[in-house]
Residue, then its C-alpha position, 0 to 999 in steps of 0.5 A: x500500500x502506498x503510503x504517500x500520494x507521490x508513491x502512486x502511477x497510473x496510466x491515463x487516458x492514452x495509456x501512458x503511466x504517470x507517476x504522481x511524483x511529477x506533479x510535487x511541488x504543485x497543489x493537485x486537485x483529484x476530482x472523479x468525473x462523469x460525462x453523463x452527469x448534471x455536473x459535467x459541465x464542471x468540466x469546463x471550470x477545471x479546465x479554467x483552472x488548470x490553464x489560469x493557474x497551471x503554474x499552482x496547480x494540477x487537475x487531475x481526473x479519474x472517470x467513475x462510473x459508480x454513480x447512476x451508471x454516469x460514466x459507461x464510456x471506455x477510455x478511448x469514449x471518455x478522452x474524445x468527450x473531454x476533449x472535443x464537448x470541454x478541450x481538456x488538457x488536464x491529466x486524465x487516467x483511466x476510468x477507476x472505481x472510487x468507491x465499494x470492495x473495488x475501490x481504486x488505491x488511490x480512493x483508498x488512500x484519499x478517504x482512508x485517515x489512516x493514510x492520509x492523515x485526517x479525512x474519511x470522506x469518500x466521495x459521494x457522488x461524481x465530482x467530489x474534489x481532494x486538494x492535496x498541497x504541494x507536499x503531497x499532503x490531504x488539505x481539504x475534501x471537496x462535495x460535488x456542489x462545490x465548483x472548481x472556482x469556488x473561492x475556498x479552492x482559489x484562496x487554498x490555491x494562491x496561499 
């Protein structure tokens, strides 16, 4: 078991394995994403994310499809949704579940104390945000309704 969220990789959506020690330095925002969802559209605030403040911060999806059946599409479906509906650039990683007996690792260590220290909350429906800081360490969980501009998420990004 991974003991730090830097000891994670995983391959994204075009099959490349990404360790996750690339993105020290930088706050990291994980959020599990769905195509089908009345959240989707959040897609487009975490691109405006990722782009205006690339230099802070790293997005970081993970497709799920544990809630209403919201995310059905492969890998090869989902990456040309992000890409042609929002002109995603942010990483993307294959669709994982983030919740249940199949819970990916990561999901594990993000809502297991435990593990990363302090949180338990796993999320709750498609679109759920972790903020990790630039050392690797849980700083906040974030529900579904919270947009990626909220300004909790800025202030947290520009601190």
């Amino acid at each position: 078991m991974e003991s730090s969220f830097y000891d994670f990789e995983m391959k994204d959506l075009d099959g490349k394995t990404r360790k996750f020690s690339e993105f020290k330095g930088k706050k990291i925002l994980v959020v599990n994403v769905a195509s089908r969802c009345g959240y989707t559209p959040q897609y487009e605030g975490l691109q405006e994310l990722y782009s205006n403040f690339s230099d802070k911060v790293v997005v970081l999806g993970f497709p799920a499809n544990n809630f209403g059946g919201q995310e059905p599409g492969s890998n090869d479906e989902i990456k040309e949704f992000c890409t042609a509906n929002y002109g995603v650039t942010f990483p993307v990683f294959e669709k994982v579940s983030v919740k249940g007996f199949d819970k990916h690792p990561i999901y594990r260590w993000l809502s297991d104390p435990e593990l990363n220290g302090w949180n338990s909350e796993e999320p709750s429906w498609n679109f759920c945000k972790y903020l990790i800081d630039e050392k690797g360490e849980l700083l906040k969980y974030y529900p579904s309704s919270v947009t990626p501009l909220d300004e909790d998420i800025l202030s947290l990004i520009e601190a």
